[in-house]
gemmi code that builds the backbone of each chain (N, CA, C; Angstrom):
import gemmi

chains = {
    "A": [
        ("UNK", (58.622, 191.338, 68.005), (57.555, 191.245, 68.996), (57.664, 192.401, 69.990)),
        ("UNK", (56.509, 192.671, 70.078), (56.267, 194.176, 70.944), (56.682, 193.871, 72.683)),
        ("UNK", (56.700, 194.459, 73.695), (56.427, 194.147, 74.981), (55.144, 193.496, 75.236)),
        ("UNK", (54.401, 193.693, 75.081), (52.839, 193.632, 75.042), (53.166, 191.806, 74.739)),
        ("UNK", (53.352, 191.159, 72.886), (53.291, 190.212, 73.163), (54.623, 189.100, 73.781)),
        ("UNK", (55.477, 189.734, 73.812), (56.215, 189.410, 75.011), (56.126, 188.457, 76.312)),
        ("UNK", (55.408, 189.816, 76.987), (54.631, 189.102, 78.304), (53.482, 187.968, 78.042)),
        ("UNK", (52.565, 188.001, 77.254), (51.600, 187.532, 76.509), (51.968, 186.055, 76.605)),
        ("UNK", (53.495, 185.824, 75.779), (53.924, 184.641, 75.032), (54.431, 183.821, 76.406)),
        ("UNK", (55.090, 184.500, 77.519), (55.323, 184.447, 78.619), (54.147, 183.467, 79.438)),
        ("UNK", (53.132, 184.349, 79.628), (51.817, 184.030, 80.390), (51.074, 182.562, 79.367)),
        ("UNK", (51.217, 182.447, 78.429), (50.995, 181.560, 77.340), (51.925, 180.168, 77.456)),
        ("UNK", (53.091, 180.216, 78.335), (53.878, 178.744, 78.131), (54.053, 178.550, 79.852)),
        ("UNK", (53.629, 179.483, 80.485), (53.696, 178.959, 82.021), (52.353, 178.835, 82.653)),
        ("UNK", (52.239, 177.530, 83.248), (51.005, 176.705, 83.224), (51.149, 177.422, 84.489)),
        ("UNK", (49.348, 177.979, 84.952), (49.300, 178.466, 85.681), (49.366, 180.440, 85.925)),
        ("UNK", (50.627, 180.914, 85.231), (49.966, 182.270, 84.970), (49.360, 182.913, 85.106)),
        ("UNK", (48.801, 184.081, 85.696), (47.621, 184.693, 85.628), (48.253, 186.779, 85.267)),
        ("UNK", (49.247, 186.777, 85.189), (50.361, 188.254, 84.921), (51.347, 187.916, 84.905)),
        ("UNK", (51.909, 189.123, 83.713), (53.395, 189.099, 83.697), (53.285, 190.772, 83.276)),
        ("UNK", (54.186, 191.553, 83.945), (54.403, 192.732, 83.767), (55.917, 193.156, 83.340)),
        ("UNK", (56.171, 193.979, 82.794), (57.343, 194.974, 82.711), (56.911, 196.489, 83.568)),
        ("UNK", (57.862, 196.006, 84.632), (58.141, 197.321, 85.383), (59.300, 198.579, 85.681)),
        ("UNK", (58.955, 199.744, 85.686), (59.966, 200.160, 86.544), (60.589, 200.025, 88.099)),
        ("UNK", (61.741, 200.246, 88.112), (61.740, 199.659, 89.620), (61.475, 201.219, 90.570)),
        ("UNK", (60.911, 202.186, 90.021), (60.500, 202.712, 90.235), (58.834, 202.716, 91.163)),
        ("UNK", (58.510, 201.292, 90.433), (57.144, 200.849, 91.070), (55.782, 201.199, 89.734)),
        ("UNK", (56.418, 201.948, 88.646), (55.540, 202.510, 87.240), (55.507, 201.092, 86.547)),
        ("UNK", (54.684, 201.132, 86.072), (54.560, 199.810, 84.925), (54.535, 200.409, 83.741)),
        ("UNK", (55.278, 199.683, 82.808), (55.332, 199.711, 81.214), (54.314, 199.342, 80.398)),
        ("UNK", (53.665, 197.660, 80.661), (53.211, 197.803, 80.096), (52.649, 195.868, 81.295)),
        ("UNK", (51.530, 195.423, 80.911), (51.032, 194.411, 81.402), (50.403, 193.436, 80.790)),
        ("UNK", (50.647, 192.168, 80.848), (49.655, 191.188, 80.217), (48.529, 190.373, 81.303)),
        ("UNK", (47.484, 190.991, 81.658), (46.592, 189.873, 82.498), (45.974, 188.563, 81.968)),
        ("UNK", (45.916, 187.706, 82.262), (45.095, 186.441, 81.895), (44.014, 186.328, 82.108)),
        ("UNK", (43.526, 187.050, 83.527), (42.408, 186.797, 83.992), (42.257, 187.502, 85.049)),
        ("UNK", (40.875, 188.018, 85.830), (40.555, 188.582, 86.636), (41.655, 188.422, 88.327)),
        ("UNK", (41.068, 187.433, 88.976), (41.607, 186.880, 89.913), (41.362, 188.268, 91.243)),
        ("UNK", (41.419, 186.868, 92.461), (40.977, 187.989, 93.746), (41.481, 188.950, 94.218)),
        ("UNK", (43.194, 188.366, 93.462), (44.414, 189.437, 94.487), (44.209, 191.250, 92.968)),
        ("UNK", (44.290, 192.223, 93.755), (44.816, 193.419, 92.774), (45.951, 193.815, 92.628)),
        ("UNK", (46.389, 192.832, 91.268), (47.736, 192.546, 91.216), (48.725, 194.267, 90.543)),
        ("UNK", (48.123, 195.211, 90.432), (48.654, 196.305, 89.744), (49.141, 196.644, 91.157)),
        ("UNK", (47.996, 196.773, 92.458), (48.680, 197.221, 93.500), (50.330, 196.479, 94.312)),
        ("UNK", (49.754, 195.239, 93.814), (50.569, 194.413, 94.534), (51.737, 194.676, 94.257)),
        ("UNK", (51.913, 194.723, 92.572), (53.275, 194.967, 91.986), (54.061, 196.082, 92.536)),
        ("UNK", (53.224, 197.145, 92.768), (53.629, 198.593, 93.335), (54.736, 198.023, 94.463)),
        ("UNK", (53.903, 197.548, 95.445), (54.417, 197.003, 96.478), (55.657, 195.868, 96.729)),
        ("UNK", (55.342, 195.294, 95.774), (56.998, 193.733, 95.509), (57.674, 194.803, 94.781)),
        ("UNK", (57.670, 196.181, 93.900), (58.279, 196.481, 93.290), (59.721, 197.582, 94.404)),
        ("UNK", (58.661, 197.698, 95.669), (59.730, 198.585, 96.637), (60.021, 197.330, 97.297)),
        ("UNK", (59.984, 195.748, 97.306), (60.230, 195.109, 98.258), (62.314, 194.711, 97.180)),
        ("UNK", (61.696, 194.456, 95.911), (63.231, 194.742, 94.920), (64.254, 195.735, 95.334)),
        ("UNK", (63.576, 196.846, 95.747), (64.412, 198.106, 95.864), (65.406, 197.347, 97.157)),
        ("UNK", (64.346, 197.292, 98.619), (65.372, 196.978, 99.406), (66.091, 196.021, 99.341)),
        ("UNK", (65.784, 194.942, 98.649), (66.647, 193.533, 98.290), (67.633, 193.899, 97.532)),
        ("UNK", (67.655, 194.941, 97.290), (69.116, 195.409, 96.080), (69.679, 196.162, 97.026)),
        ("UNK", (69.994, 196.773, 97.682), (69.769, 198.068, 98.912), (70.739, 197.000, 99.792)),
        ("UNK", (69.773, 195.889, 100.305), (70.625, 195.119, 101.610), (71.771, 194.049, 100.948)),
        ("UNK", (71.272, 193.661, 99.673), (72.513, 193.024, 98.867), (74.000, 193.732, 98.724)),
        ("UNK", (73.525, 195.054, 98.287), (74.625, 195.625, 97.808), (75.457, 196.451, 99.102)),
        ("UNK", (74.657, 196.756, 100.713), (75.440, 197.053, 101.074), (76.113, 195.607, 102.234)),
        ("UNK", (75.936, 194.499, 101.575), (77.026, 193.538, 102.712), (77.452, 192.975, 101.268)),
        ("UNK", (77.742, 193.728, 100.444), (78.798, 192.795, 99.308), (78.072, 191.498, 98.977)),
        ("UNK", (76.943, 191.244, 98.862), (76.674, 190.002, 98.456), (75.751, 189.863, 97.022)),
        ("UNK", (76.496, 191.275, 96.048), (76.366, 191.162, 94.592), (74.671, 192.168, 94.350)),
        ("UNK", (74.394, 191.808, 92.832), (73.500, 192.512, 92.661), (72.337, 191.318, 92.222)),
        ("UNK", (71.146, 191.845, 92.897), (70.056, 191.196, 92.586), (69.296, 190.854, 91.531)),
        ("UNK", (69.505, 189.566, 90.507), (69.002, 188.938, 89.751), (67.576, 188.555, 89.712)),
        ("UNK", (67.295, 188.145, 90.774), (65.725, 187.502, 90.931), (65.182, 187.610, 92.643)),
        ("UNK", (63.904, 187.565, 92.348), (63.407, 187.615, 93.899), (61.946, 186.850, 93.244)),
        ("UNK", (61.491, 185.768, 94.507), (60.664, 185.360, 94.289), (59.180, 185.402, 95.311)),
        ("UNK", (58.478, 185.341, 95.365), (57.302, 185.753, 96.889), (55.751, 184.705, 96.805)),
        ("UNK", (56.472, 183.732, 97.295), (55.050, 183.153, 97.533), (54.213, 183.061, 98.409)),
        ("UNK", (52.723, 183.291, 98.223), (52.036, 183.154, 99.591), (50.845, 181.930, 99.296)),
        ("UNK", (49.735, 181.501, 100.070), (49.054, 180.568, 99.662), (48.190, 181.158, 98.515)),
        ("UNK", (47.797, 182.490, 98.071), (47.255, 182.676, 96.897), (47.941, 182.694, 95.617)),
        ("UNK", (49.425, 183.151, 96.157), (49.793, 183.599, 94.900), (51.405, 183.451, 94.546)),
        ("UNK", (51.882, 183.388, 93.285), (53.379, 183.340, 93.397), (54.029, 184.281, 92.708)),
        ("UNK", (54.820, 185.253, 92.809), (55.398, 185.895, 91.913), (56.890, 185.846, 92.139)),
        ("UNK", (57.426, 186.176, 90.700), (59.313, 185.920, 90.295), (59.566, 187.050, 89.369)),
        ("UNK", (59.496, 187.516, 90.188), (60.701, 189.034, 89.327), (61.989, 188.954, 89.009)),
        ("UNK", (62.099, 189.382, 87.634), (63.826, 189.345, 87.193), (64.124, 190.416, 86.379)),
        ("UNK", (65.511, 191.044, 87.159), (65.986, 192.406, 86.876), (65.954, 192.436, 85.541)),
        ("UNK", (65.809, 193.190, 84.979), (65.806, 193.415, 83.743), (67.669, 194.306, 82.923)),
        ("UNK", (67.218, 195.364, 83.593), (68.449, 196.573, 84.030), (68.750, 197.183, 84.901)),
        ("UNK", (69.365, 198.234, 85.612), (69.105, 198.532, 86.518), (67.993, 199.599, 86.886)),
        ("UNK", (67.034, 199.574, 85.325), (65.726, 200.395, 85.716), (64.423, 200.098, 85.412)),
        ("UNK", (64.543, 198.378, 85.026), (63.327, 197.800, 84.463), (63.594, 196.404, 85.128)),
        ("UNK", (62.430, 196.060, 85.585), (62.369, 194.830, 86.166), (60.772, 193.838, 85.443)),
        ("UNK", (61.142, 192.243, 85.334), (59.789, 191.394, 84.596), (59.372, 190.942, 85.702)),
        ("UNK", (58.237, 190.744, 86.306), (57.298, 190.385, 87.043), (56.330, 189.470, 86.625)),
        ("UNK", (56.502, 187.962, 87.362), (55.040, 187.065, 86.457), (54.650, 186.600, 87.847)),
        ("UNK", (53.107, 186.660, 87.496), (52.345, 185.961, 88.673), (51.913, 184.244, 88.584)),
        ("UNK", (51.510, 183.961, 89.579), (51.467, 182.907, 89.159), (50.510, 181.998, 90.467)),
        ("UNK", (49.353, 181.037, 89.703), (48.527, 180.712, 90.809), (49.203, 179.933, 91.736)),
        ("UNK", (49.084, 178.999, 93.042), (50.192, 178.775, 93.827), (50.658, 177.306, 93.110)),
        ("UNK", (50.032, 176.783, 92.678), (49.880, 175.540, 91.617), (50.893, 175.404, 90.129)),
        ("UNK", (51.150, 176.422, 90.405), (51.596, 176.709, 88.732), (52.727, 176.934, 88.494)),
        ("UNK", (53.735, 176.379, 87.507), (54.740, 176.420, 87.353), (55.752, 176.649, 87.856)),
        ("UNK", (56.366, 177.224, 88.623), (57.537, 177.725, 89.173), (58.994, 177.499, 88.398)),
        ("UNK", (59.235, 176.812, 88.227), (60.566, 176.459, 87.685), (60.806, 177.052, 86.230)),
        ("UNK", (58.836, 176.864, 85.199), (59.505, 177.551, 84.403), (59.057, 178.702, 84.150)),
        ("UNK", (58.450, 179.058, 85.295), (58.100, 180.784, 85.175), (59.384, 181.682, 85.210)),
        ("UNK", (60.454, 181.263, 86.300), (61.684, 181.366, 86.118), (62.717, 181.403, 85.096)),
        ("UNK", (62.474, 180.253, 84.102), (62.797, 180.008, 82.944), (62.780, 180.904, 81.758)),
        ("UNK", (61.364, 181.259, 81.857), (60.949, 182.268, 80.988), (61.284, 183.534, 80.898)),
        ("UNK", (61.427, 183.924, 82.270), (61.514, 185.060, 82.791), (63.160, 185.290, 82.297)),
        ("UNK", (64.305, 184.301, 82.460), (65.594, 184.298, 82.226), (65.696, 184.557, 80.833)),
        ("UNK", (65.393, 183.943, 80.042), (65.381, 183.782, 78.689), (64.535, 185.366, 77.836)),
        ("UNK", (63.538, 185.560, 78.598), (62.794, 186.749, 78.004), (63.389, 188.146, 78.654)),
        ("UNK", (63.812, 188.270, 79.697), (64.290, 189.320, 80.235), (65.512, 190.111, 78.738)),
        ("UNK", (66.612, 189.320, 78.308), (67.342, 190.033, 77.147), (66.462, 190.829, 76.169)),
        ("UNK", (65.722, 189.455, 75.656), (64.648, 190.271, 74.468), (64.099, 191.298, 74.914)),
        ("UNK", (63.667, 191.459, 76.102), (62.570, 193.031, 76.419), (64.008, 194.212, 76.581)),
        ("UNK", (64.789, 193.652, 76.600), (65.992, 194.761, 77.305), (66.340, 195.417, 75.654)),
        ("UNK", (66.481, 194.721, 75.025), (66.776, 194.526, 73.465), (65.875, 195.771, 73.117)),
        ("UNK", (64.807, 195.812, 73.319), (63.660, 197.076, 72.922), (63.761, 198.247, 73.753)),
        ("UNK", (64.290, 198.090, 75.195), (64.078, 198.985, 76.030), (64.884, 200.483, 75.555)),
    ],
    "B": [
        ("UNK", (66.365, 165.609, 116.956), (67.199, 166.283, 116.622), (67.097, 167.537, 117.102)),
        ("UNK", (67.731, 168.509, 117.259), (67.947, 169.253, 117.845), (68.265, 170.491, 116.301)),
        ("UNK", (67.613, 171.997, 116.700), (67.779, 173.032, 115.442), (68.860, 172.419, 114.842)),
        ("UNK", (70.014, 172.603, 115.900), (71.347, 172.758, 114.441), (71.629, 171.520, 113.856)),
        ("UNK", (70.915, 170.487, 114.364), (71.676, 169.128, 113.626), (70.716, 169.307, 112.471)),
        ("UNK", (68.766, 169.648, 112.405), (68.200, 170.120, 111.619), (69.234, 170.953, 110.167)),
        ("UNK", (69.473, 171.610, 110.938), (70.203, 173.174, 109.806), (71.484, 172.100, 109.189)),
        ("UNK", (72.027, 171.676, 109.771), (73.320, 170.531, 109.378), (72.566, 169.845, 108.403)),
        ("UNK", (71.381, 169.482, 108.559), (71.359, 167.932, 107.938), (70.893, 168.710, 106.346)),
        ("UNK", (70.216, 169.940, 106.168), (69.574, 170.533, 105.331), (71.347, 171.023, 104.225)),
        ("UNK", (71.677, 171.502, 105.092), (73.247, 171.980, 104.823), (73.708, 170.869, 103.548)),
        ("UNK", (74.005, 169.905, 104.495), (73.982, 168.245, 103.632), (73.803, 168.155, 102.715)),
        ("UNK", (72.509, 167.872, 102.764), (72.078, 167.576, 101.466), (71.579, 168.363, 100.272)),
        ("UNK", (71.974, 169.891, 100.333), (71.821, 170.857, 99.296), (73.067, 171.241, 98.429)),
        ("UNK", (73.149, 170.632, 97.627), (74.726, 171.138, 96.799), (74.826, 172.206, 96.760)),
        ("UNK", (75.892, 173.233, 97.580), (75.999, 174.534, 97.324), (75.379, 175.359, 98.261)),
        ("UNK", (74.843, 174.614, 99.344), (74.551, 175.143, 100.765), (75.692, 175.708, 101.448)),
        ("UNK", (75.733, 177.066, 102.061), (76.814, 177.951, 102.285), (76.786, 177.940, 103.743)),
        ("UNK", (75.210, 178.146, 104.424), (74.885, 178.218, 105.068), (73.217, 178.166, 105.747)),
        ("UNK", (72.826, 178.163, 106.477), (71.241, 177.296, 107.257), (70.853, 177.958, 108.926)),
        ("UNK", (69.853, 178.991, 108.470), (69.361, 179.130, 109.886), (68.269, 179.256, 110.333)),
        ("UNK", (68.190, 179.140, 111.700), (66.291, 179.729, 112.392), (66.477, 180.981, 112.564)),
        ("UNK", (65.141, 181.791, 112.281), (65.370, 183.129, 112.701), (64.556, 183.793, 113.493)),
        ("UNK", (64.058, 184.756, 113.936), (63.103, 184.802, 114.480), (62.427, 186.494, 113.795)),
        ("UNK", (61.138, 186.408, 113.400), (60.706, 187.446, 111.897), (61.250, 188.397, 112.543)),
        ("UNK", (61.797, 188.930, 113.804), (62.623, 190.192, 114.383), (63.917, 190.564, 113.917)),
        ("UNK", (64.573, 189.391, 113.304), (65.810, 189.310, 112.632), (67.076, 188.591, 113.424)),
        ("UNK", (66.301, 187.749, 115.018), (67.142, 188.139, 115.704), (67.474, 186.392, 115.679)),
        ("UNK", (68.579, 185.960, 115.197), (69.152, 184.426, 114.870), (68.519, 183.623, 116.340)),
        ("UNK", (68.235, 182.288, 115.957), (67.731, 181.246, 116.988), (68.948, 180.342, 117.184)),
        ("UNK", (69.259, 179.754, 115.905), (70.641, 178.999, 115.609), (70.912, 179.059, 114.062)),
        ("UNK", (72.360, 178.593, 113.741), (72.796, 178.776, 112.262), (73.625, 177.731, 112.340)),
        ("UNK", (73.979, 177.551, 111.066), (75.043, 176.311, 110.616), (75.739, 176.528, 109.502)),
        ("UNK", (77.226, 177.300, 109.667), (77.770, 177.384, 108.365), (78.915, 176.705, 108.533)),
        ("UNK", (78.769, 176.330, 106.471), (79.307, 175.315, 105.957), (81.266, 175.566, 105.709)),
        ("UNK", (80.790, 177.118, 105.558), (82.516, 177.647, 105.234), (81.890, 179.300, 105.451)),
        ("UNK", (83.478, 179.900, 105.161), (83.423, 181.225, 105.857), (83.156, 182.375, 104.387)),
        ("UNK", (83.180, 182.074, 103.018), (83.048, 182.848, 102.203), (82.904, 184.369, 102.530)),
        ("UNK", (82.934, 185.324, 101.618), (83.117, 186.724, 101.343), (81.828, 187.096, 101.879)),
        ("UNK", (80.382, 186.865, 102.023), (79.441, 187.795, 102.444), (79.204, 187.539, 104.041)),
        ("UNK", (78.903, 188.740, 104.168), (78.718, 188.549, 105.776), (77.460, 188.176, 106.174)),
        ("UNK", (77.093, 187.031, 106.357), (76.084, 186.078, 105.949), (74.816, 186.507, 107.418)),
        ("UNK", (75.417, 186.881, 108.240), (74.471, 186.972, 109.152), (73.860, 188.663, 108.830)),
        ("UNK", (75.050, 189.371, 108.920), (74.173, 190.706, 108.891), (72.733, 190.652, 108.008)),
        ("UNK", (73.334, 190.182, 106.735), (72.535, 189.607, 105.431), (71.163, 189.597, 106.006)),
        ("UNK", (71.133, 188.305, 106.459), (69.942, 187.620, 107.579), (69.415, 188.952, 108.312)),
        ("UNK", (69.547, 189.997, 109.052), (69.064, 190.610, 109.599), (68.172, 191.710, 108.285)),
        ("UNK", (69.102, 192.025, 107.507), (68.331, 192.896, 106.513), (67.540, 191.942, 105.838)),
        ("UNK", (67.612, 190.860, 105.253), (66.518, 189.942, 105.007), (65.314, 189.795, 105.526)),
        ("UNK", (65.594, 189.234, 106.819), (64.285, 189.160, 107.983), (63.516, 190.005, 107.645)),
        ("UNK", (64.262, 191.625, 107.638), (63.312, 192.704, 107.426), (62.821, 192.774, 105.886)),
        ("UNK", (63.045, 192.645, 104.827), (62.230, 192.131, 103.468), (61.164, 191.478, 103.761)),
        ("UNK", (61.526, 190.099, 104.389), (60.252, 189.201, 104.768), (59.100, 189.810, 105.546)),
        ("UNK", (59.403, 190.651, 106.366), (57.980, 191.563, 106.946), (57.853, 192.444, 106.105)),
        ("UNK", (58.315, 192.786, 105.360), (57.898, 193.759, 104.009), (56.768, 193.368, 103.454)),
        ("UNK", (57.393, 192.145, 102.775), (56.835, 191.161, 101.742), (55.160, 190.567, 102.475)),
        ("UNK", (55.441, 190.325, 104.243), (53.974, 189.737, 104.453), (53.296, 190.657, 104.546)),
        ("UNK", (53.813, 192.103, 104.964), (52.722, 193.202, 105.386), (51.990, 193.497, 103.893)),
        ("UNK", (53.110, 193.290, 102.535), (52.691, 193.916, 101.009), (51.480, 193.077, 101.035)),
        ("UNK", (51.647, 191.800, 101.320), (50.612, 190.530, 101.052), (49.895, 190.638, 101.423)),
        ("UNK", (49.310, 190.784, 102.909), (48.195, 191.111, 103.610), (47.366, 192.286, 103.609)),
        ("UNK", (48.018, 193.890, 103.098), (47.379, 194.507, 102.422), (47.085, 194.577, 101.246)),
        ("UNK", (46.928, 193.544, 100.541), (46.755, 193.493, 99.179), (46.197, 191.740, 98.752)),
        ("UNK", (45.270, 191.671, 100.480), (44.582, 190.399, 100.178), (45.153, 189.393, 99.142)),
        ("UNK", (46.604, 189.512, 99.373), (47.411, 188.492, 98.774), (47.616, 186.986, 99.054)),
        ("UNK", (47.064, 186.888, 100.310), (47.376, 185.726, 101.217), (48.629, 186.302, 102.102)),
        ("UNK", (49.084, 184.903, 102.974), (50.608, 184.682, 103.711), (51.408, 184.183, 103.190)),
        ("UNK", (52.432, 184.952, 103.296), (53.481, 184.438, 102.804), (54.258, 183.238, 103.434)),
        ("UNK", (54.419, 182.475, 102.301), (55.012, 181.223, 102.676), (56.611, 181.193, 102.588)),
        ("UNK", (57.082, 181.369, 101.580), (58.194, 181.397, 100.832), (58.665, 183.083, 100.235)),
        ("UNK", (60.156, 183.106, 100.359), (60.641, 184.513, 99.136), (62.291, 184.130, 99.015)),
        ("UNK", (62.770, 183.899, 97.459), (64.282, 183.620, 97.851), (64.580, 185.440, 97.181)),
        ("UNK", (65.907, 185.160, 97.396), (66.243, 186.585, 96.685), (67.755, 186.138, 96.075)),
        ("UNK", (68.026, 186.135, 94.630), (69.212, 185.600, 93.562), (69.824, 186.718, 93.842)),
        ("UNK", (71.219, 186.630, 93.971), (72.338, 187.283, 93.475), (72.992, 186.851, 92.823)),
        ("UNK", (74.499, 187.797, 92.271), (75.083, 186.561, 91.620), (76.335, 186.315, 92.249)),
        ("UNK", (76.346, 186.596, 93.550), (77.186, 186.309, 94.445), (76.379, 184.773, 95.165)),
        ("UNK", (75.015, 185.347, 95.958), (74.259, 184.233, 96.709), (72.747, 183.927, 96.328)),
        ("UNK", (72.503, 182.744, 96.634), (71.302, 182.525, 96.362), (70.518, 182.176, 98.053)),
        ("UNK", (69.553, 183.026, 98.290), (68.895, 182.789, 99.731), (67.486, 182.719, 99.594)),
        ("UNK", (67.528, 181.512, 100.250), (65.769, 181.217, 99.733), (65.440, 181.116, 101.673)),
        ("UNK", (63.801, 181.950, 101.995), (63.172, 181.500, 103.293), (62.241, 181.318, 103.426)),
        ("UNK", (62.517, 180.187, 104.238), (60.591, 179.888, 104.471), (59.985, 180.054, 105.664)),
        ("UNK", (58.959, 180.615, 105.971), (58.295, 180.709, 107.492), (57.826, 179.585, 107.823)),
        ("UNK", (58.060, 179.206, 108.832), (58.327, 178.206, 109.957), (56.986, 178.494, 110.713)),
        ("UNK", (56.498, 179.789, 111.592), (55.256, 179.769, 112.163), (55.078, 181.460, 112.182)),
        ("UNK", (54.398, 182.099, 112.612), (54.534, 183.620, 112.635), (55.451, 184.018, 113.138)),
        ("UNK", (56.303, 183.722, 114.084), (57.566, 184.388, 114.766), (58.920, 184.045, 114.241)),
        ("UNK", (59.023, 182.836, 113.582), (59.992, 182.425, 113.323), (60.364, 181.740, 111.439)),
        ("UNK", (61.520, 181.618, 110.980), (61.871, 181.411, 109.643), (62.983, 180.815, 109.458)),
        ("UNK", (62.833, 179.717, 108.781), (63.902, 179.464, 108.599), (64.736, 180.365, 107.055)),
        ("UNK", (66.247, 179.980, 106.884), (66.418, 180.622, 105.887), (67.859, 179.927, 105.370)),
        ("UNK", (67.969, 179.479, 103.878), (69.380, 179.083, 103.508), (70.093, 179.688, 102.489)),
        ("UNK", (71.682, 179.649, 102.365), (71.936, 180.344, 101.604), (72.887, 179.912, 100.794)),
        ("UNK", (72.666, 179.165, 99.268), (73.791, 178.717, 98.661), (74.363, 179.966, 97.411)),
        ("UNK", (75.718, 179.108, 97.179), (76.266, 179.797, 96.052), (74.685, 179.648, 94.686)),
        ("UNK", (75.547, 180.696, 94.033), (74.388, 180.772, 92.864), (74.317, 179.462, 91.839)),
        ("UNK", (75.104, 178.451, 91.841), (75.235, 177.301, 90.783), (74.952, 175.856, 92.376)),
        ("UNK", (74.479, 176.678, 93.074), (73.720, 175.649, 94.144), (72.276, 175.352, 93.700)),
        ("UNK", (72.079, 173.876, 94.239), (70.539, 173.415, 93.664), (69.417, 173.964, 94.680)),
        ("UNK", (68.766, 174.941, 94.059), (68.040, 175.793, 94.012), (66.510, 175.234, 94.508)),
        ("UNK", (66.421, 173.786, 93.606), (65.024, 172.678, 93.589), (65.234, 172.419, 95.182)),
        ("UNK", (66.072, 172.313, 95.260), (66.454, 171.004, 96.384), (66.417, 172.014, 97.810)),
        ("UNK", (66.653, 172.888, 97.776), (66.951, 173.986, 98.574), (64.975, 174.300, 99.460)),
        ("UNK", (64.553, 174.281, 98.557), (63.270, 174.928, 98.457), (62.487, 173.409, 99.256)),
        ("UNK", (62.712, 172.573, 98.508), (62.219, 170.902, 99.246), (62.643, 170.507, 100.406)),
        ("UNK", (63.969, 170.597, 101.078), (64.425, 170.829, 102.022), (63.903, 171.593, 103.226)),
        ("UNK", (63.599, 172.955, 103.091), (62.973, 173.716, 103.881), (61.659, 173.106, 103.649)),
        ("UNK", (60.761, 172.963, 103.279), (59.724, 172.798, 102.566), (59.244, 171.584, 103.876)),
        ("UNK", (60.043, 170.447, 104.198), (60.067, 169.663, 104.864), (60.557, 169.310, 106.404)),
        ("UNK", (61.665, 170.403, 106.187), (62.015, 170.833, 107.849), (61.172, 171.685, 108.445)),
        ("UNK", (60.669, 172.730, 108.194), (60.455, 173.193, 108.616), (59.136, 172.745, 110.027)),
        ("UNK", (58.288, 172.011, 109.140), (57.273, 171.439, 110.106), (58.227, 170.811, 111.062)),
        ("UNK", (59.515, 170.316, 111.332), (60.060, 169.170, 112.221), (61.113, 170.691, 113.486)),
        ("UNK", (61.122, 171.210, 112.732), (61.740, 172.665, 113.324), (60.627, 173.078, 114.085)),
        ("UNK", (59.132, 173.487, 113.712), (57.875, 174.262, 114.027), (57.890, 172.929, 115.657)),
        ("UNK", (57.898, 171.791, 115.381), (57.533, 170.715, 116.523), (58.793, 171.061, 117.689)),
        ("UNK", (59.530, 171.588, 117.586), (60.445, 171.819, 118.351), (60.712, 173.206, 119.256)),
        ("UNK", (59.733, 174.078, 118.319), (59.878, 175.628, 118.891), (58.740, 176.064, 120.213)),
    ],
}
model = gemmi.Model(1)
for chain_id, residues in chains.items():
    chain = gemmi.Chain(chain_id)
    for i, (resn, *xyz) in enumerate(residues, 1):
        res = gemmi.Residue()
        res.name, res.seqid = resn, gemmi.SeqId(i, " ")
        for name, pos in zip(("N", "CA", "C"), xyz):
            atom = gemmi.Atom()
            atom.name, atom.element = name, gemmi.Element(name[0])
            atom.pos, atom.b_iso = gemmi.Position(*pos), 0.0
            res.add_atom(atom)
        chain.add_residue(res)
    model.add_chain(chain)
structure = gemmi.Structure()
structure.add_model(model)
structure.setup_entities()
């Protein structure tokens, strides 16, 4: 399975969904699966949670309190859970505020190897 | 009750609660409650945190994301999940990584309004 359906299969078992991306933590995207339109412009957004990773790795690593696995950001529109991938690719899934959480997480744990596997 | 018996009682009842505080989105502590003295320096933490969380609402609000409610950030040292309390203020907790995570999130989820009546 490609990246492409990857994210796809991702956005497909977490109720609620609306993106799941492979990013650089660079803030570049690899590659994206949308579900659906929706109000927020989630390409920008990612840009943006993607430098909010940077400093969460940044303030982790300089008080010794390890390296950053996951970061999550909810607001009343929207939810997203990023999980490191490597230290140069990070998975990103969105998610309506309704929608899954626990196993968007899930997914994200479990699918993060397989995409690393291709990277 | 009073913040810290709040932050105590949250402490309590989260398996793997390290530590529990108010903050104020400036970074600048209201009250805290720790459980033991572990390896990260848990407050500085909190100050570079705080500053993520205005990251994270400014990313949101330019990007007609909504407000942010919630953002934890995994290590595999700590797990710190925060929730905003009202615009000035946040609460924020921080368990080991094999701390309940569900419970963590429900906790705040529920203090916080009893914290907001107090500020």
């Amino acid at each position: 399975m490609g990246f492409r359906e990857q994210l796809q299969e991702v956005c497909r078992k977490v109720e609620g969904a609306v993106a799941c991306s492979l990013m650089g933590v660079d803030g570049i995207e690899v590659d994206t699966h949308l579900t659906e339109g929706g109000e927020v412009d989630f390409r920008t957004l990612l840009v943006e949670y993607s430098g909010i990773l940077h400093s969460a790795r940044e303030a982790a690593a300089a008080n010794q309190a390890g390296t950053v696995s996951e970061i999550s950001i909810s607001t009343d529109k929207l939810v997203a859970v990023a999980r490191v991938v490597s230290s140069e690719y990070f998975m990103i899934i969105a998610l309506t505020p309704d929608g899954n959480f626990g196993k968007a997480r899930y997914y994200l744990r479990v699918t993060a190897p397989k995409l690393l596997a291709e990277l």
